[in-house]
MIDOSE-1310 file (N, C-alpha, C; in nm, 2 decimals, decimal comma, always signed):
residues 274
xxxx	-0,03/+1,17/+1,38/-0,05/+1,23/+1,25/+0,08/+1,25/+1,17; +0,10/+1,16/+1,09/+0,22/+1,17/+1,04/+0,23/+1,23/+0,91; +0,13/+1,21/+0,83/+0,09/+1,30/+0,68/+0,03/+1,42/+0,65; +0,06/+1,51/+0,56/+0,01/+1,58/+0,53/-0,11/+1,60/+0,43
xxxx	-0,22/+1,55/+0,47/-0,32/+1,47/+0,35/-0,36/+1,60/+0,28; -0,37/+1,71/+0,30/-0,41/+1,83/+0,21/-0,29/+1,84/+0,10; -0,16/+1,86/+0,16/-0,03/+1,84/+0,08/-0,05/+1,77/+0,02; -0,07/+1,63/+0,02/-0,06/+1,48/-0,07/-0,16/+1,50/-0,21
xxxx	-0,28/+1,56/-0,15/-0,38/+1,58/-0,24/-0,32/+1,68/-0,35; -0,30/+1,79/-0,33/-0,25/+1,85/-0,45/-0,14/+1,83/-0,50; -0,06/+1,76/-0,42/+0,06/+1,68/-0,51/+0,00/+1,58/-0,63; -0,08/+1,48/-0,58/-0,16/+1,39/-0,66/-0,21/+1,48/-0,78
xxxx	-0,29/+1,58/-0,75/-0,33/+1,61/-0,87/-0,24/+1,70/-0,94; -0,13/+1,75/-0,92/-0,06/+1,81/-0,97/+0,01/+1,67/-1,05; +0,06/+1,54/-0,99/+0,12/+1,48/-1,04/+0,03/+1,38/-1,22; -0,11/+1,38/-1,16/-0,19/+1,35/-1,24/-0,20/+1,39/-1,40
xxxx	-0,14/+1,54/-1,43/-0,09/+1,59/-1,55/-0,01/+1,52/-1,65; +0,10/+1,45/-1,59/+0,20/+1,40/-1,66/+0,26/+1,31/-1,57; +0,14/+1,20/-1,54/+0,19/+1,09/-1,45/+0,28/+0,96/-1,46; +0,35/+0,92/-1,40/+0,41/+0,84/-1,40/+0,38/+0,71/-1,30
xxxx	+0,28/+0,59/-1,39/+0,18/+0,52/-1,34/+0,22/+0,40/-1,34; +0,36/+0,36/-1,40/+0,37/+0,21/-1,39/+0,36/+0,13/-1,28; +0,34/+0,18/-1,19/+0,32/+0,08/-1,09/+0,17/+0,07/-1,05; +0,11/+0,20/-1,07/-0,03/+0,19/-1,07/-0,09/+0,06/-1,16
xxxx	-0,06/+0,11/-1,29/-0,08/-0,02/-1,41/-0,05/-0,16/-1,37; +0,06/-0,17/-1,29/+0,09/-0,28/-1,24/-0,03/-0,35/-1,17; -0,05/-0,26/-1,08/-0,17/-0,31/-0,96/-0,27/-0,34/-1,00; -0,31/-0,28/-1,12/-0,46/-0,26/-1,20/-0,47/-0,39/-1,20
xxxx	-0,35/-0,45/-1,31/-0,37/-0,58/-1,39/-0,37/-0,68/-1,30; -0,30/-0,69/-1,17/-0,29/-0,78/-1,11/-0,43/-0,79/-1,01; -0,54/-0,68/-0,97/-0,61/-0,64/-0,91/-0,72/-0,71/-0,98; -0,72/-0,71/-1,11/-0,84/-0,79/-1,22/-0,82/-0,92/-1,24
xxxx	-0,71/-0,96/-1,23/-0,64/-1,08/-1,24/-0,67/-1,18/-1,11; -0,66/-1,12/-1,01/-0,69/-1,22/-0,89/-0,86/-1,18/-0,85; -0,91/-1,08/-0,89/-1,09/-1,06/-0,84/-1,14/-1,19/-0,95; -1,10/-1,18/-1,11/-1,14/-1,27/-1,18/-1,16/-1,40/-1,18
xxxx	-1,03/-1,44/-1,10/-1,02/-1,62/-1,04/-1,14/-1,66/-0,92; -1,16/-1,51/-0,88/-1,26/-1,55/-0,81/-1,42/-1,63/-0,89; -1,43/-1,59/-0,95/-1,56/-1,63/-1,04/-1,68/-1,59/-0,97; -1,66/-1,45/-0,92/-1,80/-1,41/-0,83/-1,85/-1,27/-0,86
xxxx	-1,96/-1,22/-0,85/-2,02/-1,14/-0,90/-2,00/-1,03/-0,81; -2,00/-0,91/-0,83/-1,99/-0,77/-0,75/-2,00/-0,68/-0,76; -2,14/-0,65/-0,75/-2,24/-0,57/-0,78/-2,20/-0,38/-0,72; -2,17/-0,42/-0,61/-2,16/-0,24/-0,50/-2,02/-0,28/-0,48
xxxx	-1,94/-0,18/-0,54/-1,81/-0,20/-0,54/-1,79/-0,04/-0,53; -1,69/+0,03/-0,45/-1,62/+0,13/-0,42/-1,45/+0,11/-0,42; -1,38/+0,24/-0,48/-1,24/+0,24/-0,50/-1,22/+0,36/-0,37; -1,14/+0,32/-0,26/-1,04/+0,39/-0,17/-0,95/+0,49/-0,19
xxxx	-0,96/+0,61/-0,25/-0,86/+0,70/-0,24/-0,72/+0,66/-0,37; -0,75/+0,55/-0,46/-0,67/+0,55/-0,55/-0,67/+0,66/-0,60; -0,48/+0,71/-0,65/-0,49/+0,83/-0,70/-0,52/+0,81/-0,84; -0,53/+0,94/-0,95/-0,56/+0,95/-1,08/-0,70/+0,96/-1,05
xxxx	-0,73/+0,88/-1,17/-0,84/+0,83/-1,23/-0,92/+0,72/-1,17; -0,81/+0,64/-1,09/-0,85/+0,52/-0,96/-0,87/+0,41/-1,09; -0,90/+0,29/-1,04/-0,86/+0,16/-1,07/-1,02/+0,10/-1,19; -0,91/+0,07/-1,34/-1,04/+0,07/-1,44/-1,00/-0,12/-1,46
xxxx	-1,10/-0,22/-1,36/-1,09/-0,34/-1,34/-1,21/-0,40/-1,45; -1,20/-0,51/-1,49/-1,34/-0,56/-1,50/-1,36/-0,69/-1,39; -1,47/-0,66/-1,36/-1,50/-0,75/-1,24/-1,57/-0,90/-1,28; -1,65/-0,89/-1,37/-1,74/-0,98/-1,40/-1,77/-1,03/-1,56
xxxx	-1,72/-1,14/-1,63/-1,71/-1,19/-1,72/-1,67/-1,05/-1,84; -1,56/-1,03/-1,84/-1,54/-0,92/-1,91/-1,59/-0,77/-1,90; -1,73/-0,77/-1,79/-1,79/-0,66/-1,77/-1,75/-0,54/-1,70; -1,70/-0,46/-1,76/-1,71/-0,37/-1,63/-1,79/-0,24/-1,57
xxxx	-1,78/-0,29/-1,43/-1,88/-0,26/-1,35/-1,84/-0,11/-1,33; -1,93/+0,04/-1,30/-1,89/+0,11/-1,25/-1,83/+0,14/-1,11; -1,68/+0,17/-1,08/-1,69/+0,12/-0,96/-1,70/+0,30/-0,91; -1,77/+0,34/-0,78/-1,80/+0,44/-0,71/-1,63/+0,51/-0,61
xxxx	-1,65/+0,62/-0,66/-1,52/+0,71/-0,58/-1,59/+0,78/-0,46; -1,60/+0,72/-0,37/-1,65/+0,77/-0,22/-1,59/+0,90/-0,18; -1,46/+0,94/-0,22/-1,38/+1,02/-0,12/-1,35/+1,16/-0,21; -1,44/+1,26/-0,11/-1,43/+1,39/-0,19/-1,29/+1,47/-0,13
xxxx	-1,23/+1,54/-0,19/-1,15/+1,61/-0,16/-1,14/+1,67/+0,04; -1,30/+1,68/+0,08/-1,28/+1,70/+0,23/-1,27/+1,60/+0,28; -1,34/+1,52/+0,25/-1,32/+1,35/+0,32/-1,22/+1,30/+0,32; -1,11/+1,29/+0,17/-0,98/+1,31/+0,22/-0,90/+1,31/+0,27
xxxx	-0,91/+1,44/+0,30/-0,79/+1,51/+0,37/-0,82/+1,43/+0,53; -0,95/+1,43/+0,58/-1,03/+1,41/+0,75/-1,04/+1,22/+0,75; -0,96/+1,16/+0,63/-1,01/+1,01/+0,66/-1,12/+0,98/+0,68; -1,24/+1,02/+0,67/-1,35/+0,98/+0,64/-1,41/+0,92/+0,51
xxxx	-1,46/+0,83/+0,55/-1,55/+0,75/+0,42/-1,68/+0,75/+0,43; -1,71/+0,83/+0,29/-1,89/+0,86/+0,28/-1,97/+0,69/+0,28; -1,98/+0,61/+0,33/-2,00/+0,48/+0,29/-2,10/+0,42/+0,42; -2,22/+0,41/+0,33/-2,35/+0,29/+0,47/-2,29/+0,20/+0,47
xxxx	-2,37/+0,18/+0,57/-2,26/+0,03/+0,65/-2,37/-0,08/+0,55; -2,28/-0,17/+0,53/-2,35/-0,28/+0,50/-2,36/-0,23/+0,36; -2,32/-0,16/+0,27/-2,32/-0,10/+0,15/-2,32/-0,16/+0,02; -2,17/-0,19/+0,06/-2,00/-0,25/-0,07/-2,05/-0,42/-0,05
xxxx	-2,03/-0,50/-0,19/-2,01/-0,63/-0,21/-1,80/-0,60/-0,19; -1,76/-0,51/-0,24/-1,58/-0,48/-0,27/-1,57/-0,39/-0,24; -1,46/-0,35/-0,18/-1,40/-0,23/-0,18/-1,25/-0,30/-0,22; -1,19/-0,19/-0,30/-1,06/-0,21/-0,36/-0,99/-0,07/-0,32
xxxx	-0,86/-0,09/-0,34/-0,80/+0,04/-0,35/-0,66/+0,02/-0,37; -0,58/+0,11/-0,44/-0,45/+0,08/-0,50/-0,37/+0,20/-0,48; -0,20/+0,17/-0,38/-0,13/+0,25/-0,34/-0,20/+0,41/-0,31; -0,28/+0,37/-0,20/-0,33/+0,47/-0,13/-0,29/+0,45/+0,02
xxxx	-0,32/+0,33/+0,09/-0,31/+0,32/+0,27/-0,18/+0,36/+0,28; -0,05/+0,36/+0,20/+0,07/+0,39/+0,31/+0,06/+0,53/+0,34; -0,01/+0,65/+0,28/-0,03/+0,78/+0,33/-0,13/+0,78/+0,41; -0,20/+0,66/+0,47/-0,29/+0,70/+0,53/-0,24/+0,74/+0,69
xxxx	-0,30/+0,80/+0,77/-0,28/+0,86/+0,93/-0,33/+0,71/+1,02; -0,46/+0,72/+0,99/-0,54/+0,63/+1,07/-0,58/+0,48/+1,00; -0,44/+0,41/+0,96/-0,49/+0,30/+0,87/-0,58/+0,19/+0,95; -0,58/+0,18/+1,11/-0,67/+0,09/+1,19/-0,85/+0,16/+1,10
xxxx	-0,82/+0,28/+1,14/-0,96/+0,32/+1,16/-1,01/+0,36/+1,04; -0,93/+0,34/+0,90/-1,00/+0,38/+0,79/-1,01/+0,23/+0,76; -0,92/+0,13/+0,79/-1,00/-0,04/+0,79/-1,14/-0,02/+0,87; -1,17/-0,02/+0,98/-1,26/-0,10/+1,06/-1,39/+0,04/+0,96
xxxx	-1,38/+0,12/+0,89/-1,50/+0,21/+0,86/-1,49/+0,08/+0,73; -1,42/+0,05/+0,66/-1,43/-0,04/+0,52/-1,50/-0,14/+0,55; -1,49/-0,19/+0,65/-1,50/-0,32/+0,76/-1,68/-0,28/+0,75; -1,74/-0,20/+0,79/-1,88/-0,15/+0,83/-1,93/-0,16/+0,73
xxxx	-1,87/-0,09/+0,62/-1,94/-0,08/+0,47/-1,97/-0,19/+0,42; -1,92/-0,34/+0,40/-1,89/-0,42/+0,34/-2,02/-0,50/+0,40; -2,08/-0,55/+0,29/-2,17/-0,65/+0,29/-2,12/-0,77/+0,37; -2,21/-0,85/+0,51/-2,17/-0,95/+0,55/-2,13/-1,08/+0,40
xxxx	-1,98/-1,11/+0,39/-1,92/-1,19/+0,28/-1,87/-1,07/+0,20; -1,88/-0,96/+0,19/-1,81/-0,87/+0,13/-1,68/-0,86/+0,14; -1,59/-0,82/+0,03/-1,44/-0,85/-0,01/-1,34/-0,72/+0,03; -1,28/-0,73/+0,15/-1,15/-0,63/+0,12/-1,03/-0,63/+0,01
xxxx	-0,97/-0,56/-0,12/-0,88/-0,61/-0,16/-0,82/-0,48/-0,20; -0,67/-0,51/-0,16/-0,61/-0,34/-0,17/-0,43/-0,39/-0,15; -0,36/-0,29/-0,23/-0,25/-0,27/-0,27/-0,18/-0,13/-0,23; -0,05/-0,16/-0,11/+0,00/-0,10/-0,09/+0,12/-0,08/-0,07
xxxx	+0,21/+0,04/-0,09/+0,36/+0,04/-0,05/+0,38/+0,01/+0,06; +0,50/-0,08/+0,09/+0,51/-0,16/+0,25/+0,67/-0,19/+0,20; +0,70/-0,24/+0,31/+0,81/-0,34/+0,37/+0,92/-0,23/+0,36; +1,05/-0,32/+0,24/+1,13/-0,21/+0,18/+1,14/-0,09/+0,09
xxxx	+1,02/-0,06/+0,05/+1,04/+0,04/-0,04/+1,10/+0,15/-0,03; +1,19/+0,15/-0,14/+1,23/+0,29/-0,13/+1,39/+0,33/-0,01; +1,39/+0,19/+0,03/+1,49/+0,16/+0,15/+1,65/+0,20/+0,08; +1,69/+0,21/-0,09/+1,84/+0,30/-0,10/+1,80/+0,43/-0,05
xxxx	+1,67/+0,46/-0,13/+1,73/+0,62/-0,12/+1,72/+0,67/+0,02; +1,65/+0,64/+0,11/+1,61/+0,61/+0,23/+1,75/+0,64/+0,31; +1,84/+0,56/+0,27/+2,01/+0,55/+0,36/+2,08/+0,60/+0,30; +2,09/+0,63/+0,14/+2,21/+0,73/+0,12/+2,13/+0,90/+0,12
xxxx	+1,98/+0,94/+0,15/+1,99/+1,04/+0,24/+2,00/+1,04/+0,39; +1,99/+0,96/+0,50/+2,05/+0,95/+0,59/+2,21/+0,97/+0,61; +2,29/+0,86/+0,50/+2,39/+0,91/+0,51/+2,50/+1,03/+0,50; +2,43/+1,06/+0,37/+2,45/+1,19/+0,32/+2,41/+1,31/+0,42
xxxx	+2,31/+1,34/+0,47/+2,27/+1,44/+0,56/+2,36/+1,43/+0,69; +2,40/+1,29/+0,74/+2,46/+1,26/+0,86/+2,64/+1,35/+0,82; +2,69/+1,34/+0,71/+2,78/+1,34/+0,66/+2,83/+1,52/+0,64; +2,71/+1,58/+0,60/+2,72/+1,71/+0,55/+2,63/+1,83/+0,64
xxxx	+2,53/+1,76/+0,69/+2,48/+1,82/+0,82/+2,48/+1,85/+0,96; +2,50/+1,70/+0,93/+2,55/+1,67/+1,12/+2,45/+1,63/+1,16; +2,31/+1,57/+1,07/+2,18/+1,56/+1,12/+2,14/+1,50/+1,04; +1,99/+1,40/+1,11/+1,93/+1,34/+0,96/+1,78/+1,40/+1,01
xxxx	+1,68/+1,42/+0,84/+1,56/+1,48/+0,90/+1,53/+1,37/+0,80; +1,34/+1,41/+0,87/+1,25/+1,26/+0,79/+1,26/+1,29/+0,63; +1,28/+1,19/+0,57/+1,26/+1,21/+0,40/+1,21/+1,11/+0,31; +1,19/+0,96/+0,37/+1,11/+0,89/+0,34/+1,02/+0,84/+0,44
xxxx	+0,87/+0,85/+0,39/+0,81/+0,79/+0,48/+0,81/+0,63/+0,55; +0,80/+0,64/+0,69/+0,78/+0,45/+0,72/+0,71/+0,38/+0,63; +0,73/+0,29/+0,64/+0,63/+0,17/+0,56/+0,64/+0,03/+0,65; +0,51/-0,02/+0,64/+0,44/-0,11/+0,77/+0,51/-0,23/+0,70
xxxx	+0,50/-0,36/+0,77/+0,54/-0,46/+0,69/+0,42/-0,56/+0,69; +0,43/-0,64/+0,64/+0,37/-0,78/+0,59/+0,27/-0,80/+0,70; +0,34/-0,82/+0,84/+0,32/-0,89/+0,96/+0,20/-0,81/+1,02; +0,26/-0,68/+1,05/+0,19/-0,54/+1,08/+0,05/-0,51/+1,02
xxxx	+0,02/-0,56/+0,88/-0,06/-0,48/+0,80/-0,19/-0,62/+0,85; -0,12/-0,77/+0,83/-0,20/-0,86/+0,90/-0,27/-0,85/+0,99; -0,22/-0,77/+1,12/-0,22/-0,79/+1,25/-0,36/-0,67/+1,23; -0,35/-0,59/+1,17/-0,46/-0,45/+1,17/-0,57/-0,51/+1,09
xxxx	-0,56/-0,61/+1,01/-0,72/-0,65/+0,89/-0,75/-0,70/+1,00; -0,72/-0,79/+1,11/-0,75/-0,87/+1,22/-0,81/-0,78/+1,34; -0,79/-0,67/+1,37/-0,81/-0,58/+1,49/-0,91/-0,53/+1,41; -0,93/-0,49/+1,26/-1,02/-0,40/+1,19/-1,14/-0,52/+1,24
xxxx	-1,16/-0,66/+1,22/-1,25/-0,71/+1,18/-1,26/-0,80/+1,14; -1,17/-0,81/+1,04/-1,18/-0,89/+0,86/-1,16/-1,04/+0,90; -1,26/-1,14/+0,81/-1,23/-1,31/+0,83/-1,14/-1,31/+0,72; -1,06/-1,42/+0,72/-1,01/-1,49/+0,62/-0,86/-1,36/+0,62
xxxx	-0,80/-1,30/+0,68/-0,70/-1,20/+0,68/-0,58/-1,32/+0,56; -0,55/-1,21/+0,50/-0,46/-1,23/+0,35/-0,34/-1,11/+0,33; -0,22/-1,15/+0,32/-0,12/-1,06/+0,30/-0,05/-1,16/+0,23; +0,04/-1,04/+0,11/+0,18/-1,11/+0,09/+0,18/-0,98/-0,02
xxxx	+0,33/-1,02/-0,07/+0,44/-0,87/-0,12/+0,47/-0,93/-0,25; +0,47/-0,85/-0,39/+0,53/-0,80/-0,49/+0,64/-0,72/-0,49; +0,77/-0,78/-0,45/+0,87/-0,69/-0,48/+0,93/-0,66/-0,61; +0,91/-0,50/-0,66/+0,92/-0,43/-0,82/+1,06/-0,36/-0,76
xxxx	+1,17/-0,45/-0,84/+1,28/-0,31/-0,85/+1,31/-0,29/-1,03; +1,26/-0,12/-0,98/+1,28/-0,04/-1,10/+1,46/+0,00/-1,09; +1,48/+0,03/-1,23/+1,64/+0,09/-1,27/+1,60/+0,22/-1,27; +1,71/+0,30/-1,25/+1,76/+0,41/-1,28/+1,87/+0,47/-1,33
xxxx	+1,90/+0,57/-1,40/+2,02/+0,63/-1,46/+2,06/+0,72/-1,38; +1,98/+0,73/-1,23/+2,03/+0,87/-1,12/+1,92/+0,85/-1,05; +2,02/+0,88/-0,95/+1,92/+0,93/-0,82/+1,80/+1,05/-0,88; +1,85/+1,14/-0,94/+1,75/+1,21/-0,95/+1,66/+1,17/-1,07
xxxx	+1,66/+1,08/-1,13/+1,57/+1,02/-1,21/+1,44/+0,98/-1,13; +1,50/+0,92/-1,04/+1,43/+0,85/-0,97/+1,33/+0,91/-0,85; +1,38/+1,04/-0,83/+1,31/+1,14/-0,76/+1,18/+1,21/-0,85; +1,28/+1,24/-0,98/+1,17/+1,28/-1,08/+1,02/+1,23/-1,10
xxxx	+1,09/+1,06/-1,09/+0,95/+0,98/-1,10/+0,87/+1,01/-0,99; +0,89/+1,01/-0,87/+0,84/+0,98/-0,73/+0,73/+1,11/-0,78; +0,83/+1,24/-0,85/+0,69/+1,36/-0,82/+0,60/+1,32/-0,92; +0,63/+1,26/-1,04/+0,50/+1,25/-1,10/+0,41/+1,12/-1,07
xxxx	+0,46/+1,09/-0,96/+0,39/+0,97/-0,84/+0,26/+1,05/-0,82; +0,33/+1,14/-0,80/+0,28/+1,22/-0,61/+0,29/+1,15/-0,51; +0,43/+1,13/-0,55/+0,46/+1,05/-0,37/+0,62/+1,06/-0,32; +0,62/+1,20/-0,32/+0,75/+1,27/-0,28/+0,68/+1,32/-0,14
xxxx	+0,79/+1,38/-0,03/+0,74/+1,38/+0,08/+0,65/+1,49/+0,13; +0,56/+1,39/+0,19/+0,47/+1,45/+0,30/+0,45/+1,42/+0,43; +0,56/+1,42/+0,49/+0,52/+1,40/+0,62/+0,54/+1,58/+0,68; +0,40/+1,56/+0,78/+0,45/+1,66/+0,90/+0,58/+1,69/+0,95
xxxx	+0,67/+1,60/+0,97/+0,81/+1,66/+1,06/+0,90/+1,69/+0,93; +0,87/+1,65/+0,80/+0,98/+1,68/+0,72/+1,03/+1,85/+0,72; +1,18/+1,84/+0,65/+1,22/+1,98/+0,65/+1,14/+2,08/+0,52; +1,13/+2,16/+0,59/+1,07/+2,27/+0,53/+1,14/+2,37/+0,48
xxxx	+1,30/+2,36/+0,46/+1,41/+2,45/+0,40/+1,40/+2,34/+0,28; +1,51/+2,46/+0,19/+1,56/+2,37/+0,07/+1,70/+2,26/+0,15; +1,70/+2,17/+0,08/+1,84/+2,08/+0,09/+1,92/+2,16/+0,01; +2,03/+2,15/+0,11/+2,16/+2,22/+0,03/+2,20/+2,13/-0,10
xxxx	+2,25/+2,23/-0,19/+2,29/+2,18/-0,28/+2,41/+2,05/-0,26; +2,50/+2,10/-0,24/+2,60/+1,95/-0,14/+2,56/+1,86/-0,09; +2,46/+1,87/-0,03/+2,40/+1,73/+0,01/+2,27/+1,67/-0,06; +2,30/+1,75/-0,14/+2,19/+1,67/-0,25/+2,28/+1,56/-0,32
xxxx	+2,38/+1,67/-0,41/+2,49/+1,60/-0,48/+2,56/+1,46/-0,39; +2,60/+1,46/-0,25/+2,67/+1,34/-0,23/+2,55/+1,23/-0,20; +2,44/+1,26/-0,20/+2,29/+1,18/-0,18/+2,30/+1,14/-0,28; +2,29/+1,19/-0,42/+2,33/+1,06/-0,55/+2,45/+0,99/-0,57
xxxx	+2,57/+1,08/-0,54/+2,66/+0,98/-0,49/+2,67/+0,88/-0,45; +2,68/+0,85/-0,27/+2,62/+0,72/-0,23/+2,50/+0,64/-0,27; +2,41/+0,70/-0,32/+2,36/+0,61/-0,40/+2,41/+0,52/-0,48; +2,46/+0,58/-0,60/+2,55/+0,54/-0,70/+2,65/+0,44/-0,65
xxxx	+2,73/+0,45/-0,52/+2,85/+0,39/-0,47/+2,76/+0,26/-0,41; +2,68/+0,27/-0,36/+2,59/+0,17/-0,28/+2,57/+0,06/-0,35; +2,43/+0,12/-0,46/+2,35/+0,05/-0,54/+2,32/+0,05/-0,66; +2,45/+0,07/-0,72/+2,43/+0,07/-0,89/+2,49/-0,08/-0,94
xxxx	+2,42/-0,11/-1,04/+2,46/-0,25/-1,06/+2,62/-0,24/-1,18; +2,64/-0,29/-1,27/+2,76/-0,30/-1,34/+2,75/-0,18/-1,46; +2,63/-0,17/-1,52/+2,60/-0,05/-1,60/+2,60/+0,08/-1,57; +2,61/+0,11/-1,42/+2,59/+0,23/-1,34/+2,46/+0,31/-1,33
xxxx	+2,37/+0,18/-1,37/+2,26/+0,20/-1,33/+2,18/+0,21/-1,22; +2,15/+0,27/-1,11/+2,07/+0,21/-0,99/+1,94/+0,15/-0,97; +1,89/+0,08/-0,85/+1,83/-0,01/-0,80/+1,74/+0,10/-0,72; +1,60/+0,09/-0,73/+1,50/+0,18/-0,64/+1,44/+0,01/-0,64
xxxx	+1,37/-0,01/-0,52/+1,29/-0,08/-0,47/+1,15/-0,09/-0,45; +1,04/-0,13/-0,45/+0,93/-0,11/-0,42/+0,86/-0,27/-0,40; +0,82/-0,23/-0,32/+0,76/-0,36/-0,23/+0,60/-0,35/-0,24; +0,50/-0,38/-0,32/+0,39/-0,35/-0,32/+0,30/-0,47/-0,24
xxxx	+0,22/-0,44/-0,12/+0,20/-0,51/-0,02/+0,03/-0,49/-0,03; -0,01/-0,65/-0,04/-0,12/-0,69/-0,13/-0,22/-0,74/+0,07; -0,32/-0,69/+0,05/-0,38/-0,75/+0,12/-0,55/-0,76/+0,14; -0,58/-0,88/+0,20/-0,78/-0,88/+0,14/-0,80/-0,93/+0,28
xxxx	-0,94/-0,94/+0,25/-1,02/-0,99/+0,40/-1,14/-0,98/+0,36; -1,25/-1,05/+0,44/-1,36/-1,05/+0,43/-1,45/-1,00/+0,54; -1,57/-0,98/+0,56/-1,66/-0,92/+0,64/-1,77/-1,02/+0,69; -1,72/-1,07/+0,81/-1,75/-1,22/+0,84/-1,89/-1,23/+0,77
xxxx	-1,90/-1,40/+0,74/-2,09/-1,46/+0,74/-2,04/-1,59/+0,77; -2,17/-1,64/+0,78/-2,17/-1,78/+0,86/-2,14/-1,89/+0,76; -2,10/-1,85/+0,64/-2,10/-1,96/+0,54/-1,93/-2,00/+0,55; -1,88/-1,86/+0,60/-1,68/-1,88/+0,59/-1,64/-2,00/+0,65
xxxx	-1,51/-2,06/+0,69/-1,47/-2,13/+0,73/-1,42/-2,07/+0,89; -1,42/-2,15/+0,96/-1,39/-2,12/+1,13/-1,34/-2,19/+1,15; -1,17/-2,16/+1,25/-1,12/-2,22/+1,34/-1,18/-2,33/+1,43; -1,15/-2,41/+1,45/-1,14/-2,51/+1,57/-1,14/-2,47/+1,69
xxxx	-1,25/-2,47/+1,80/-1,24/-2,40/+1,91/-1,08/-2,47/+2,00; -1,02/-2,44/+2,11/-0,92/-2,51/+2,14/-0,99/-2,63/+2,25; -0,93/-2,70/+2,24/-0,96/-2,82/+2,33/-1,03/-2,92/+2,22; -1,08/-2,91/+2,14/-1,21/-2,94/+2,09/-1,12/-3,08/+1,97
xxxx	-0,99/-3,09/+1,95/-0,93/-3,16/+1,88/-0,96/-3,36/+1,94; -0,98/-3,40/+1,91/-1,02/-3,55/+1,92/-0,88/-3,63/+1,93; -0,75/-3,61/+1,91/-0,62/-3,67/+1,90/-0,55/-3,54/+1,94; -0,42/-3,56/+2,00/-0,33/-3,48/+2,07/-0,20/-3,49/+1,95
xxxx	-0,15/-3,37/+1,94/-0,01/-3,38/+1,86/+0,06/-3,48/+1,90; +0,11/-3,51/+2,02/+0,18/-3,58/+2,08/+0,18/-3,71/+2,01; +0,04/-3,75/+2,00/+0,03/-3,90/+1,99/+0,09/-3,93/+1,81; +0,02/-3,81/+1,76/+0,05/-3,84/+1,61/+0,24/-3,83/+1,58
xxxx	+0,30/-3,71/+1,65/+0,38/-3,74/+1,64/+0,50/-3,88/+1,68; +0,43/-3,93/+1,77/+0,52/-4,03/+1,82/+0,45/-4,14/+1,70; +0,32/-4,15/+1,70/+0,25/-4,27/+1,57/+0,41/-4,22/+1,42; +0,38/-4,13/+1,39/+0,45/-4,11/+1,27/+0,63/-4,16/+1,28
xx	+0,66/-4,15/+1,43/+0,82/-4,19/+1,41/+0,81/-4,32/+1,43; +0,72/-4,44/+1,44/+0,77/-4,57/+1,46/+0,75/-4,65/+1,30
């Protein structure tokens, strides 16, 4: 249990006032942009725990579909999804899974819902994000404390997030990464943003005192010394980590059982060098 999902929740909606959504916006457009290439219709569609207002796509020749917010404030917090199995043609969801506790088990419930041929597609923070401010609080705390406590959350990578649509279920498993680096004029700009995210920290083990003022101050520091480019502007990172899957049917494509190949590598390779 590494989140605090009751915390997260009123952070979200506290940050929802006076949000700071470009990266949300980001995902939107790119979220409509790849369902649309699809050229397929999608009727029972549900959005996952997107914060705000959640994700305004059109799905179908300019139409848009209502999509259904499953997740009430107690379901939430408990990772549960109100959702029949066999439900959803889509489920979508945007920068919600990196707060999740149980991301195996809030897949394999998506996994249930999903019409056999039904679409996973979802956007999440992964890889590096967030990886300066990440080390010049580490360093900074190491420096002035004599200690480092948690202050940015893990984030899963590429490989990882593959490995779980595959354990959830999912055919056709799909991953790959949008790396967004935003500028800043300060570290604390950049924190600023994170609250009107709602995605300043919540983990369980974080400290629960204030940060001394000192080690606040040399935390923008080394930032600044680290990763500011020639303007004295800094570099924040975000790695938005895209991944889909489907809910097998017999029409998908399937591997090749093993053995079952009619020519050996061997041979083609030696055919190809003469």
């Amino acid at each position: 249990m590494l989140f605090d999902r009751a915390l997260l929740l009123q952070r979200q909606l506290r940050a929802s006032r006076h949000p700071a959504d470009f990266l949300l916006m980001r995902v939107n457009d790119e979220m409509e942009e790849r369902l649309g290439a699809m050229m397929r219709k999608f009727e029972h569609v549900a959005d996952v725990w997107t914060p705000g207002e959640g994700l305004q796509i059109r799905l179908w020749r300019g139409l848009q579909v209502p999509i259904a917010r499953p997740a009430e404030p107690s379901g939430f917090v408990a990772e549960t999804l109100p959702l029949a199995a066999e439900s959803l043609d889509l489920a979508v969801s945007a920068l919600a899974f990196q707060f999740v506790n149980d991301l195996p088990g809030v897949l394999a419930q998506i996994r249930r819902a999903l019409k056999p041929d039904g679409l996973l597609l979802a956007a999440m923070l992964g890889g590096d994000t967030l990886t300066e401010l990440r080390q010049s609080f580490a360093a900074a705390e190491a420096e002035c404390e004599g200690g480092v406590s948690p202050r940015v959350a893990p984030f899963a990578d590429l490989r990882d997030i593959g490995a779980l649509l595959q354990r959830a279920g999912f055919a056709l498993p799909v991953t790959d990464v949008d790396r967004v680096v935003v500028r800043y004029a300060s570290a604390f700009a950049l924190m600023a943003d994170l609250r009107r995210m709602g995605a300043t920290n919540v983990l369980r083990e974080r400290r629960h005192t204030l940060t001394r003022r000192a080690t606040m101050l040399r935390m923008a520091q080394l930032y600044a010394e680290r990763f500011a480019d020639a303007d004295g502007r800094i570099r924040a990172t975000f790695d938005i980590v895209w991944l889909s899957g489907w809910a097998p049917h017999e029409s998908q494509p399937k591997p090749l059982k093993p053995g079952s190949a009619k020519a050996s590598l061997e041979a083609a390779v030696k055919q190809a060098k003469r």
